[in-house]
C-alpha positions in Angstrom: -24.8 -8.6 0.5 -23.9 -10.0 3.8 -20.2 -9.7 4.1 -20.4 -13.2 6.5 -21.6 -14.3 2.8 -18.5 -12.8 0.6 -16.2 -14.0 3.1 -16.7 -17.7 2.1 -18.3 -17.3 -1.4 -17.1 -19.2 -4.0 -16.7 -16.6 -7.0 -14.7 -14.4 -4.8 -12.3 -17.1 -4.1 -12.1 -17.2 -7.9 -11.9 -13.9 -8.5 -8.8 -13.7 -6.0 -7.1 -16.5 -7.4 -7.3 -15.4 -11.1 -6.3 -11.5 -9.6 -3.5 -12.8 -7.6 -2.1 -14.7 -11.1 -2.7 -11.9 -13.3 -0.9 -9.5 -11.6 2.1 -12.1 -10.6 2.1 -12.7 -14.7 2.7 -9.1 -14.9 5.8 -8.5 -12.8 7.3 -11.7 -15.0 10.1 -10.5 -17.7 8.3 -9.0 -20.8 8.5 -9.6 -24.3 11.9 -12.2 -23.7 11.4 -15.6 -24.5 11.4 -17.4 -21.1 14.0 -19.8 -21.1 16.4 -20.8 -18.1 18.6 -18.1 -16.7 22.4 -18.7 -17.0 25.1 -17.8 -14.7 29.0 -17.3 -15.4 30.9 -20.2 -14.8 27.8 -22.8 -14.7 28.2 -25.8 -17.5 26.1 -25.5 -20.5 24.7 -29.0 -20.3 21.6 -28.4 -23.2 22.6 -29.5 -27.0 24.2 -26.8 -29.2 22.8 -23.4 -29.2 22.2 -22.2 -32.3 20.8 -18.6 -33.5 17.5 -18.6 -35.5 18.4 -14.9 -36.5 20.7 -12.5 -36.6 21.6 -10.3 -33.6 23.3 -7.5 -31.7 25.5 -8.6 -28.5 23.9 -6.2 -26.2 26.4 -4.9 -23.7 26.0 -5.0 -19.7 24.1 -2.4 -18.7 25.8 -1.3 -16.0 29.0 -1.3 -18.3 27.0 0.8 -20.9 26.0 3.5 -18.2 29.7 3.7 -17.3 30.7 4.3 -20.6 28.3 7.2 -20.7 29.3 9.0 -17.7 33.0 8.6 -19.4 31.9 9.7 -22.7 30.3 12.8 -21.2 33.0 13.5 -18.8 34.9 13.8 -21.8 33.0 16.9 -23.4 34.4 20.3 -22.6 32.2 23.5 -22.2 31.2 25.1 -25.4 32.0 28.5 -25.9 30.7 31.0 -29.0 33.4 32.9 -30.2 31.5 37.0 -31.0 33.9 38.2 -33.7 31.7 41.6 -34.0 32.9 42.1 -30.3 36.3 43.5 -30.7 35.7 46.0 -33.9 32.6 47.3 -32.2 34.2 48.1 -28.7 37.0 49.8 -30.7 34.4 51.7 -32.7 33.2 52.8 -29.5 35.8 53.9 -27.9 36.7 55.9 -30.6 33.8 57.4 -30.8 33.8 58.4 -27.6 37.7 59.7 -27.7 36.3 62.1 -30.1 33.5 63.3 -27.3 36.1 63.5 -24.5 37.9 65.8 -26.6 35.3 67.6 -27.2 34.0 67.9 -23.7 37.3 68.9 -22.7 37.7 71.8 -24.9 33.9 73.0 -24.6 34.7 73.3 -20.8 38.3 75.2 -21.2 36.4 77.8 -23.6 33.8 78.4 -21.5 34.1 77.3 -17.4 29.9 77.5 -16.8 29.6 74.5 -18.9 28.6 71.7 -16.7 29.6 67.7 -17.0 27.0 65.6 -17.8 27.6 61.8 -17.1 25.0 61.5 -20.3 28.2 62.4 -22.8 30.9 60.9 -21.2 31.0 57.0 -19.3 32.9 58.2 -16.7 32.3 59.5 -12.9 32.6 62.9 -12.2 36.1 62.7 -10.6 37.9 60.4 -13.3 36.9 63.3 -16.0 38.5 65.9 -14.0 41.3 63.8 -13.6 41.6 63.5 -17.5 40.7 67.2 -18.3 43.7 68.3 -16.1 46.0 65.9 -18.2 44.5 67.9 -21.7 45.0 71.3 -19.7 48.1 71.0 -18.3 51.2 72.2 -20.1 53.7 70.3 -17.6 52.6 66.6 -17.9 53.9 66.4 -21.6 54.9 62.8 -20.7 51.3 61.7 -20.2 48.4 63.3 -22.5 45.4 62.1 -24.2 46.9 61.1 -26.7 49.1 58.7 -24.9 46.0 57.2 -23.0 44.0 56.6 -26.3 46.7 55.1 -27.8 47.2 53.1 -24.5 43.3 52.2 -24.9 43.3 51.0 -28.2 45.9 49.1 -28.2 45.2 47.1 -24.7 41.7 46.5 -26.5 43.1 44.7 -29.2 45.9 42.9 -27.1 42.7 41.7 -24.5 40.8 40.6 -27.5 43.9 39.0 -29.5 43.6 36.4 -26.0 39.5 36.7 -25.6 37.3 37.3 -22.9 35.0 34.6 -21.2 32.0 35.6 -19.9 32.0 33.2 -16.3 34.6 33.4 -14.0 37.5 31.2 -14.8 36.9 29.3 -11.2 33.2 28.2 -12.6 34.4 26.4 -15.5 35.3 22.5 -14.5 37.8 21.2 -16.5 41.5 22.7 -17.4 39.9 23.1 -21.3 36.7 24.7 -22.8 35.9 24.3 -26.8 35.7 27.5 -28.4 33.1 27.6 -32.0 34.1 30.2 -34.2 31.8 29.9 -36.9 32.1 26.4 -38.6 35.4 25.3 -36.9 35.7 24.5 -33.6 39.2 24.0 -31.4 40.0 23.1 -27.9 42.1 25.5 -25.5 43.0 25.5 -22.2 41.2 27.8 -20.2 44.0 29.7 -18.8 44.8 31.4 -22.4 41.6 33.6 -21.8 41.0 36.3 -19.3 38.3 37.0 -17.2 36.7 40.2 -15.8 38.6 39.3 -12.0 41.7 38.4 -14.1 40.9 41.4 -16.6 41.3 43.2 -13.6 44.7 43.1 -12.6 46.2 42.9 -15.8 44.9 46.0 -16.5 46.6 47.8 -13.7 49.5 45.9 -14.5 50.1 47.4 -17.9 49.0 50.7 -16.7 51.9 50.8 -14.6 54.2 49.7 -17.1 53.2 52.2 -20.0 51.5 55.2 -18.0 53.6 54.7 -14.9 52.7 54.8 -11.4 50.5 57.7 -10.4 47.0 55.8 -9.1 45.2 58.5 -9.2 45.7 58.9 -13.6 46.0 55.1 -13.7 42.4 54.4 -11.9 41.0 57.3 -14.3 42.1 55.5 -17.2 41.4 51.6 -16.0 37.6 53.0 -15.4 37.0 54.8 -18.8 38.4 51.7 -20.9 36.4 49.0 -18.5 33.5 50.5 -19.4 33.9 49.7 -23.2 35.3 45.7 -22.0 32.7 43.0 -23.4 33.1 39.7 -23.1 34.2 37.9 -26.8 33.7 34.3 -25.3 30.1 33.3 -24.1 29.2 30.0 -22.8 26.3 28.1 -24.4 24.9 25.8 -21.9 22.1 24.5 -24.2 25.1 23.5 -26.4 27.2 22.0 -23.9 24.3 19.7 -23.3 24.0 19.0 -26.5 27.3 18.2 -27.1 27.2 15.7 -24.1 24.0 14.2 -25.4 25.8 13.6 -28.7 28.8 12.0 -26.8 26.5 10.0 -24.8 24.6 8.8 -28.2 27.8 7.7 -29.9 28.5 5.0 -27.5 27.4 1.7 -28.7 25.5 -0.5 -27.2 26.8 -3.5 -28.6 29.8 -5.9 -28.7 29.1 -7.6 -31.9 27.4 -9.5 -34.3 26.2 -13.0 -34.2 24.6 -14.2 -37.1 21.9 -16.4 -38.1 23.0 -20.6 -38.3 26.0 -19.5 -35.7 26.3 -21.2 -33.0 25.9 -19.3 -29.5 27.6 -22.2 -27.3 28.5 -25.7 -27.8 27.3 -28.6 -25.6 29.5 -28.8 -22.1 31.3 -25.6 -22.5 31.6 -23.3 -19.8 29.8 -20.2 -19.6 31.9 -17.2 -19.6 30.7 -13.7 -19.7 31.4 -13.1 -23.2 29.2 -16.4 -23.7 26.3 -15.1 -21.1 26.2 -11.9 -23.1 25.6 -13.8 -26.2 22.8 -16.0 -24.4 21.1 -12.8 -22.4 21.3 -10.9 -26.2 19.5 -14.0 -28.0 16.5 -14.1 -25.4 16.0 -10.2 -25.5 16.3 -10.6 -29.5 13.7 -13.5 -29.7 11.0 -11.7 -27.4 11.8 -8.4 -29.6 11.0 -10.2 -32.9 7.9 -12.1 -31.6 4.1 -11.1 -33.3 1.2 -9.9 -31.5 -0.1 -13.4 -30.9 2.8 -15.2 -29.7 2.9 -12.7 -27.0 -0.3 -13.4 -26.4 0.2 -17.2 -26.1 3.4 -16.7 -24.4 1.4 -14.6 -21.1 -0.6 -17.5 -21.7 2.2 -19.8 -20.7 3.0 -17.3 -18.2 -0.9 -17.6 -16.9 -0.3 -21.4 -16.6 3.1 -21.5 -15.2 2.2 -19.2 -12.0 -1.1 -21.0 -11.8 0.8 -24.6 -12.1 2.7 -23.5 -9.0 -0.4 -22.3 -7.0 -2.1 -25.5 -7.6 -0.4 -28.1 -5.0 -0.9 -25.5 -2.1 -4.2 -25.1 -3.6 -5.0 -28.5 -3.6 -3.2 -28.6 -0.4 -5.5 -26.2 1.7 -8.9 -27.5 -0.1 -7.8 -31.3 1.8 -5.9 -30.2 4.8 -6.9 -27.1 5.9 -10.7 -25.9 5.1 -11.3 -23.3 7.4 -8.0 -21.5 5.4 -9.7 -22.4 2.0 -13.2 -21.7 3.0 -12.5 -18.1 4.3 -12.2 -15.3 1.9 -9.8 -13.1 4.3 -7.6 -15.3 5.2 -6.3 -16.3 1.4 -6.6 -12.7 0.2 -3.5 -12.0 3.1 -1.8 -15.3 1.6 -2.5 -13.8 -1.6 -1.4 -10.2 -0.6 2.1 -11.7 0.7 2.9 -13.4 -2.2 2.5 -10.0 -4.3 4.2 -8.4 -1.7 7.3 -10.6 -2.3 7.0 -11.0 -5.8 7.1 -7.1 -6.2 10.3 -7.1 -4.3 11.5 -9.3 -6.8 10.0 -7.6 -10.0 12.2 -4.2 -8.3 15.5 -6.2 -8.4 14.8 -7.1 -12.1 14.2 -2.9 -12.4 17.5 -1.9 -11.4 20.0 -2.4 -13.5 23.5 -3.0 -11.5 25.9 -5.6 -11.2 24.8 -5.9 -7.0 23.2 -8.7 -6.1 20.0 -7.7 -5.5 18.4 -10.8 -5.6 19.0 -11.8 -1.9 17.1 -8.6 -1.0 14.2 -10.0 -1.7 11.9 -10.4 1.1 11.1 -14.4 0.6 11.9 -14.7 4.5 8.9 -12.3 5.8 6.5 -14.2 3.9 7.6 -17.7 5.3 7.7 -16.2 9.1 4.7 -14.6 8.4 2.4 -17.0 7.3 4.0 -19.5 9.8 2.9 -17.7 12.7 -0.6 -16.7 11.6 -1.2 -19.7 10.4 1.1 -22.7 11.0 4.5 -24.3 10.0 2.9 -26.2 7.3 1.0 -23.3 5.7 4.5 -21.1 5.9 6.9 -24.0 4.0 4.9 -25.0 1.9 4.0 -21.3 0.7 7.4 -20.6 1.0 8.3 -23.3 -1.7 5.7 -21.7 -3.7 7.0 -18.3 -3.3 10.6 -19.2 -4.3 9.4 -20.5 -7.3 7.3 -17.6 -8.4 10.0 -15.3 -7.7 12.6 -17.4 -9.6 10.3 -17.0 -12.6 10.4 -13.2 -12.4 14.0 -13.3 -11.7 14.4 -15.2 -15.1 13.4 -18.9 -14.4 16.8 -18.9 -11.7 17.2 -22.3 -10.0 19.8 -21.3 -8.0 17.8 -18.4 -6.5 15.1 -20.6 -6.2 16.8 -23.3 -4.0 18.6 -20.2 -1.8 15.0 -19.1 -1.3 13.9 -22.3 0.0 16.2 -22.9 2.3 16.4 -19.8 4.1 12.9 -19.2 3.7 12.4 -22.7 5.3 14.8 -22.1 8.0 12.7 -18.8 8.7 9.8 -20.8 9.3 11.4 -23.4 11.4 12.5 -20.6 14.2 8.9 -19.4 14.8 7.3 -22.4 14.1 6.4 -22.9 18.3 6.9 -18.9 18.8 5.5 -18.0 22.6 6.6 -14.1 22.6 7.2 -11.4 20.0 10.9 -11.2 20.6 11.4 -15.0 19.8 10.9 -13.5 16.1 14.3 -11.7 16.5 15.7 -15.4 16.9 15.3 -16.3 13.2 18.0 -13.8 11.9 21.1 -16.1 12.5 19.2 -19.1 10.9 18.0 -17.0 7.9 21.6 -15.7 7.2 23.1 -19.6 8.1 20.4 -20.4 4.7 21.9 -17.9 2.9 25.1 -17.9 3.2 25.3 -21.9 2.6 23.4 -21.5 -0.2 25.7 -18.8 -1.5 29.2 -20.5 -0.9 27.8 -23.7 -2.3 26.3 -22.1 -5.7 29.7 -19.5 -6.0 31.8 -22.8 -5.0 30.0 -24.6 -8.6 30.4 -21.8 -10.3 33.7 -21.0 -9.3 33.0 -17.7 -8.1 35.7 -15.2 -6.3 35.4 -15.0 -2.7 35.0 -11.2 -3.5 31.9 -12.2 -5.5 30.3 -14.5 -2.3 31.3 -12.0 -0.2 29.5 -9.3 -1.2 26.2 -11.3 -1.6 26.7 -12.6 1.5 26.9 -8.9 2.6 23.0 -8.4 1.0 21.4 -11.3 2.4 23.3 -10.1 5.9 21.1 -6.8 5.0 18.1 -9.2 3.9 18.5 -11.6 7.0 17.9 -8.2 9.6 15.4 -6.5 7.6 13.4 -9.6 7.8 12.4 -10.1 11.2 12.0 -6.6 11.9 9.5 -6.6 9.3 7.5 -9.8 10.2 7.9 -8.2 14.1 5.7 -4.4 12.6 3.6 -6.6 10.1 2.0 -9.3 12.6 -0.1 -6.4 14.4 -0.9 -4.6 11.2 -2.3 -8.4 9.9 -4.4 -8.7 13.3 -6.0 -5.6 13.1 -6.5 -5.1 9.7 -7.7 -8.4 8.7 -9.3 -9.5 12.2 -7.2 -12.6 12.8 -5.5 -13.9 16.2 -2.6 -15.7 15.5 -1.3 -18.1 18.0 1.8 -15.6 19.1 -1.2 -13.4 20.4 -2.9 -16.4 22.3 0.4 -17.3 24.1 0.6 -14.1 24.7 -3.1 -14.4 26.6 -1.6 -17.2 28.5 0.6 -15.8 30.9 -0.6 -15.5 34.6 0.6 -11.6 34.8 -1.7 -10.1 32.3 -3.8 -7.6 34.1 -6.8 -9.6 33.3 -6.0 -13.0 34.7 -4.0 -11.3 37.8 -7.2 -9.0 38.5 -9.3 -12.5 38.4 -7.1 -14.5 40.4 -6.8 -11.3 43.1 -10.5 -10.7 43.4 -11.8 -13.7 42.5 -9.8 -16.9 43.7 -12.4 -19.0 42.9 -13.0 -18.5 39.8 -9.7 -18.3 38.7 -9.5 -22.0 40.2 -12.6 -23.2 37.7 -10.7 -21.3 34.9 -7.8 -23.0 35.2 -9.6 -26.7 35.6 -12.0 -25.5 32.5 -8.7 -24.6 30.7 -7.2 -28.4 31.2 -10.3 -30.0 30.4 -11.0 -28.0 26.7 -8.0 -28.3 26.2 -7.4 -32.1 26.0 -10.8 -32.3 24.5 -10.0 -30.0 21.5 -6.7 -32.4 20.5 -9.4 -35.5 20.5 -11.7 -34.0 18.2 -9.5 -31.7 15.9 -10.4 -28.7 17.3 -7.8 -25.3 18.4 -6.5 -26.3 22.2 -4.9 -23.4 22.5 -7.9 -21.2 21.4 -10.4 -22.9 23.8 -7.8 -23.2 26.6 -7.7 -19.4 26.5 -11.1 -18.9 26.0 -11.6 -21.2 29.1 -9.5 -18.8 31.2 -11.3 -15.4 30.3 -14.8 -16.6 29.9 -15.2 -15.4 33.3 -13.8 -12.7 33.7 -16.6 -10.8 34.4 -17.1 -11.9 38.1 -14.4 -9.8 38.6 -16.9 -7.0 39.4 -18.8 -8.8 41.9 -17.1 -12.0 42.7 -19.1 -12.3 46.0 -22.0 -13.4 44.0 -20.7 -16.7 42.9 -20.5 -19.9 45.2 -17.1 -20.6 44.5 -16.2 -17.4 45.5 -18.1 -17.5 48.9 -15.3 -18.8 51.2 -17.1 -17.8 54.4 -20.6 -20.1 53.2 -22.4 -16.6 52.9 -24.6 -16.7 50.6 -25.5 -12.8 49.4 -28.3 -14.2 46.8 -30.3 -15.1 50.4 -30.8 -11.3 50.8 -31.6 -10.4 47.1 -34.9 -10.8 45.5 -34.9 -12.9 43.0 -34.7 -10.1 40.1 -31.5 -8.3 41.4 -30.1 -12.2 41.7 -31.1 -13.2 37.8 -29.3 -9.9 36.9 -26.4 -10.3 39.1 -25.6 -13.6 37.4 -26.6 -12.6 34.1 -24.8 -9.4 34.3 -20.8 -11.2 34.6 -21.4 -11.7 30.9 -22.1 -8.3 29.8 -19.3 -6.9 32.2 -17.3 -9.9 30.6 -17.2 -8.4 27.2 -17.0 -4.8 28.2 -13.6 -5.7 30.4 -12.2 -7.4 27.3 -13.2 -4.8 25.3 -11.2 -2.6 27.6 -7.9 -4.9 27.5 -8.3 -5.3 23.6 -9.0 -9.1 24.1 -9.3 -10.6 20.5 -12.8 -10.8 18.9 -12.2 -14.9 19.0 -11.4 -15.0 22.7 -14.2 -12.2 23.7 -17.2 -14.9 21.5 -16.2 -17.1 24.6 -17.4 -14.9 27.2 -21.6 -14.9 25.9 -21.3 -18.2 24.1 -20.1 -20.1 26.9 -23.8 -20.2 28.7 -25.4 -19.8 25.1 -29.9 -18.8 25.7 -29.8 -21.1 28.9 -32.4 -20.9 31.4 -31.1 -20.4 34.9 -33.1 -22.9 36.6 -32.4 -22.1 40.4 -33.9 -18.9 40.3 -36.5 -19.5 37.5 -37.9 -22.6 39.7 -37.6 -20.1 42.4 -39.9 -17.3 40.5 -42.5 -20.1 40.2 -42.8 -20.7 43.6 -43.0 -16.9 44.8 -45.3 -15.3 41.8 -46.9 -18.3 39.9 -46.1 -20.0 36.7 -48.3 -18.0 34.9 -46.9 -15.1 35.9 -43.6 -15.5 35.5 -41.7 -15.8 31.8 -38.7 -17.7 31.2 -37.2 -15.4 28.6 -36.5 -13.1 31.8 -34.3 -15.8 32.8 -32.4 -17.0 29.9 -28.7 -15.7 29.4 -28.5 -13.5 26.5 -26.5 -15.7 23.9 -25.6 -16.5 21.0 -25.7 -20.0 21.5 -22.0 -21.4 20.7 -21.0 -21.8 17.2 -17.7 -22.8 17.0 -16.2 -26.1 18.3 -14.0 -24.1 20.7 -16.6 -22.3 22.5 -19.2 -25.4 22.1 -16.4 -27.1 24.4 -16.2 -24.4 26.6 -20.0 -24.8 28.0 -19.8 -28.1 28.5 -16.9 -28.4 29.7 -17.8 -25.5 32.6 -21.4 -27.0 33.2 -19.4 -30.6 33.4 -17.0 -29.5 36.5 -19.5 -27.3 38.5 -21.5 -30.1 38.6 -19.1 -32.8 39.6 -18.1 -30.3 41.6 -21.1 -30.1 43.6 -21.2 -33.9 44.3 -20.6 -35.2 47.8 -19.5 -38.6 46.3 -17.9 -38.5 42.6 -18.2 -42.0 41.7 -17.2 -43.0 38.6 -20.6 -44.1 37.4 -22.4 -41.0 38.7 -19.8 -38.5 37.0 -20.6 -40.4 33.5 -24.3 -40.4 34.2 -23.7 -36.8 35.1 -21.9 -35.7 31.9 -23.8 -37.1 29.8 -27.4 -35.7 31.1 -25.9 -32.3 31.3 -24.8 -32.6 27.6 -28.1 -34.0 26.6 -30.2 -31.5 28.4 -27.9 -28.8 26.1 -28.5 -30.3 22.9 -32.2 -30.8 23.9 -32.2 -27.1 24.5 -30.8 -26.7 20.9 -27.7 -25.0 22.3 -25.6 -26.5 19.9 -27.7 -26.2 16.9 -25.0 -23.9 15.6 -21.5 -25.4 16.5 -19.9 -27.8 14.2 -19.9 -30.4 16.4 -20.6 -34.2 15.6 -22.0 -36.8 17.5 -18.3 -38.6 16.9 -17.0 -35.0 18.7 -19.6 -35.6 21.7 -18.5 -39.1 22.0 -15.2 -38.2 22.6 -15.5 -35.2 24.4 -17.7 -37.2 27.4 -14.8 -39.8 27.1 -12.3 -36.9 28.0 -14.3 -34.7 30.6 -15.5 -38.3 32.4 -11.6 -38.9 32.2 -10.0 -35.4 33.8 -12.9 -35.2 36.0 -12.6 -38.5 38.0 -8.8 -37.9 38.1 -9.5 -34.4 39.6 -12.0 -35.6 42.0 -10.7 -39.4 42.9 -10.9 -40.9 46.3 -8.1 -40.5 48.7 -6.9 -42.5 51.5 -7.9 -41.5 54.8 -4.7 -40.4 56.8 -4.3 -42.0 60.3 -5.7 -40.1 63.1 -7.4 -37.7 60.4 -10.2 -37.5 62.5 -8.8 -35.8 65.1 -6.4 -33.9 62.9 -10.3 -32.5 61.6 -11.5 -32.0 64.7 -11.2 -28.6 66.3 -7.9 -27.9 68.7 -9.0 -25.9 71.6 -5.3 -25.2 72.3 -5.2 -22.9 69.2 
């Protein structure tokens, strides 16, 4: 299908419209029955409420998330006492008493016998350090004996305490809880050892029953370590548990209110205990709802966003056709307003006490649409917008109104934006909305000034973000969807471009007949509702391709040489003809915009050059000379803009070129050149009426015969034209 054809079709526009809804619907609350949102301190001013059913008083979010993270700071580490530890490291070490022994005496009975790590735990040096002891007659004070006993009965003094299996410096709190079995008690952590503790009290009570000889007391601190097990062993899949439990028991509710009870009374005051109460009763009544009232309440939903949509609907359809009739420009309204009404739906996602709400990006969308489109299009959308995202919000006037205003104020600083950084400008009149809004709303409400300060402080955030944002998404919105807003044309009108400097350098002349074309369109365009400031800068570029040879064209001959005298009449057709196709490829060099670059062919349309045609005749013979080979390569103009744009430039070369510009003669003028166009069928495909060609030779006749009026003659301007021979 021919995308020209989608762009203005009628289904798609459909299609759009009921996409755009659907997925708005979507980001409203679910499954709550949609009432109007409360805030503390407002005045209940509806009858009684009373509660159809019974229901829970859910608590704050927030406030249940913080009594979480208490309840599970709360839960100690879990620990599993081994009771099987102690007895079988005793068992052990017994066992392996008996094997020393043993050892020892097989070696005194017979020297060749070797050690073998494989019988005893110890290193080669400790067991000769403990055979010695066995051997030797003179250390009575200290023998085997002694150190077993020593052994067994540290084991059960170490194990009396317990052993922890991490480091004491790992484990977070002051207390663990220890399981033993069925029961389990808290103690502090310090009533444990571990192995770095272990450690030194070890070699202190070697010292103090075995006294102070290193070399027998590191023998005897390595033969019982190697027995040491830890008693105490951390369960991390427990600990989790246990803080899952703790986090479980916390309840989620602050009461009861039963069915028949009333909620609030007519003219109270809403407090928080009373918002709870009212937040509770909406969440209960969209939780008890059937299958089809929540399929007639996204009805409602359906025809509450589409109720809003309709007055700017209605709105473009009347006043501004070329929006409504053009697929590409409504899907990027349509794409903003999801874009903002996400941003909303993601306040509604996180739960916090913050205000959120004045991050919400209602500002972009208003600058936005203001500047590609106009002041109109951007309040009126912006209205729309505040209301949509008040719905998602939770039906919030107040939000609503803040919306409005600083969205409207948004739209009011870049309503007559001439330069990208004038979008910059807007921040202290977006914060000014805000911040009224704020302290009037917290003022009725009788809010803290902590409260208005800090969301004062998020629409500060808000009221930055936003114009940096419009400032990136204006060129992603011209390339992507191929529009030229009128920031961009501005833009085009400044004298120091490179393509307007490189005309007026090169080619003065031209530059003049730009400039004259420029005034001409551009009064025109106001008299028949056409863009002035699109065919005013189409007027100054249309030309731009004389650049290349400016020589070639009478107004640029300022010495009356004419080059075309020495051409044949061939290289002269495609001299002339060519400043169009070097037109577009210089704009296509300098990124000119697609709507400004239609100028440049469209501006002489499939017209015959006559001058040299007539000229053809005369050298080669009618019959042998065909007029296509003389006609300008089009298309013919088919927008009012560039439909101006050649008469207008046919209009003032020809005036112009008259010796005497009388009134009568320009009119006569004007309209035989607009004639002979429309005989051609050069404006077969512009928009124009014969209302809009009434007016438009009504304007040119006007500017011209101002431009080109009679003067009084100065005295002595005779002689003042005369040459001076002095000079």
């Amino acid at each position: 299908m021919d995308i020209s054809k989608l762009r203005h079709n009628q289904h798609i526009r459909i299609i759009l419209l009921l996409v755009t809804v659907g997925l708005i619907v979507l980001m409203f609350p679910h499954g709550e029955a949609i009432e109007s949102d409360v805030a503390v301190n407002s005045i209940w001013i509806k009858n009684d409420l009373i509660a159809s059913i019974t229901f829970e008083i859910l608590k704050d979010p927030a406030q249940i998330e913080k009594e979480r993270e208490a309840a599970a700071r709360k839960v100690y580490q879990v620990f599993n006492k081994d009771v099987n530890v102690p007895s079988m490291v005793l068992d052990t070490i017994h066992f392996y008493n008996k094997k020393l022994v043993s050892a020892i005496r097989k070696i005194k009975n017979n020297p060749n016998v070797q050690y073998s790590l494989n019988d005893i735990p110890l290193s080669k040096e400790s067991f000769e350090v403990l055979k010695n002891i066995k051997s030797s007659g003179s250390r009575s004070d200290i023998s085997l004996s002694k150190i077993f006993a020593f052994c067994d009965t540290e084991l059960k003094r170490i194990y009396r305490r317990g052993i922890v299996n991490i480091p004491l410096s790992q484990i977070e709190k002051d207390t663990i809880s220890v399981r033993d079995g069925k029961f389990e008690r808290n103690y502090l952590k310090v009533n444990f050892h571990d192995i770095p503790s272990l450690s030194n009290y070890i070699d202190h009570s070697l010292r103090k029953n075995l006294g102070s000889d290193q070399t027998i007391n590191s023998a005897v601190k390595e033969y019982l370590t190697k027995f040491i097990k830890p008693n105490i062993i951390f369960s991390k899949e427990e600990t989790e548990t246990a803080v899952k439990e703790a986090i479980n028991k916390v309840p989620t509710n602050l009461g009861i209110v039963n069915e028949n009870e009333r909620i609030v009374a007519k003219h109270d005051r809403v407090t928080p205990e009373i918002k709870a109460k009212i937040d509770s009763y909406r969440i209960a009544k969209g939780a008890s709802i059937g299958t089809f009232d929540t399929i007639m309440q996204n009805v409602g939903k359906f025809l509450h966003v589409l109720l809003i949509l309709i007055p700017l609907i209605i709105y473009l359809s009347l006043f501004r056709r070329k929006i409504y009739n053009n697929n590409i420009k409504l899907m990027l309204i349509s794409i903003t307003f999801l874009f903002v009404s996400f941003t909303a739906f993601l306040t509604t996602q996180i739960e916090t006490e913050q205000s959120l709400e004045y991050l919400i990006l209602v500002p972009v969308a208003s600058m936005l649409l203001t500047i590609v489109f106009d002041s109109r299009i951007g309040f009126y959308s912006t209205v729309v917008i505040a209301l949509i995202v008040s719905g998602i919000r939770g039906n919030d006037y107040m939000l609503a109104i803040t919306n409005i205003a600083a969205g409207g104020l948004a739209a009011y600083t870049v309503r007559d934006i001439k330069n990208r950084n004038q979008i910059f400008h807007s921040f202290l009149f977006v914060l000014l909305g805000y911040v009224l809004s704020i302290i009037a709303f917290g003022l009725e409400r009788i809010d803290s000034w902590e409260v208005i300060l800090n969301s004062s402080a998020y629409a500060l955030s808000n009221s930055l973000l936003s114009p940096a944002l419009t400032f990136g998404l204006i060129i992603f919105v011209e390339k992507i969807f191929g529009i030229t807003t009128e920031l961009t044309l501005f833009e085009l009108t400044d004298f120091n471009s490179p393509l307007l400097k490189e005309l007026a350098n090169n080619a003065p002349g031209t530059f003049a007949h730009s400039m004259t074309i420029g005034s001409m369109v551009e009064k025109a365009a106001i008299t028949i509702g056409a863009s002035a400031l699109l065919a005013r800068v189409g007027a100054y570029y249309h030309d731009i391709g004389k650049t290349v040879r400016p020589e070639g064209f009478v107004e640029n001959q300022l010495d009356n040489k004419n080059i075309h005298e020495d051409l044949s009449v061939k290289e002269s057709v495609d001299l002339i003809i060519g400043h169009v196709t070097k037109g577009i490829e210089l704009a296509k060099k300098y990124s000119l915009p697609n709507e400004i670059i239609d100028f440049i062919p469209m501006h002489h349309g499939t017209m015959v050059i006559d001058f040299f045609y007539n000229k053809a005749k005369e050298l080669y013979g009618e019959q042998n000379v065909d007029i296509n080979d003389f006609r300008y390569p089009g298309p013919k103009p088919n927008t009012k803009e560039t439909a101006l744009l050649m008469l207008a430039d046919a209009s003032e070369s020809a005036v112009r070129s008259m010796d005497d510009p009388e009134p009568e003669k320009v009119e006569n003028y004007v309209n035989n050149l607009i004639k002979m166009r429309i005989d051609d069928g050069q404006l077969d495909d512009s928009p124009l009426t014969f209302d809009d060609i009434k007016k438009i030779k009504e304007s040119f006749v006007s500017i011209l015969l101002s431009q080109h009026h009679k003067r009084i003659r100065y005295p002595k301007q005779e002689e003042l034209e005369k040459k001076n021979d002095d000079n």
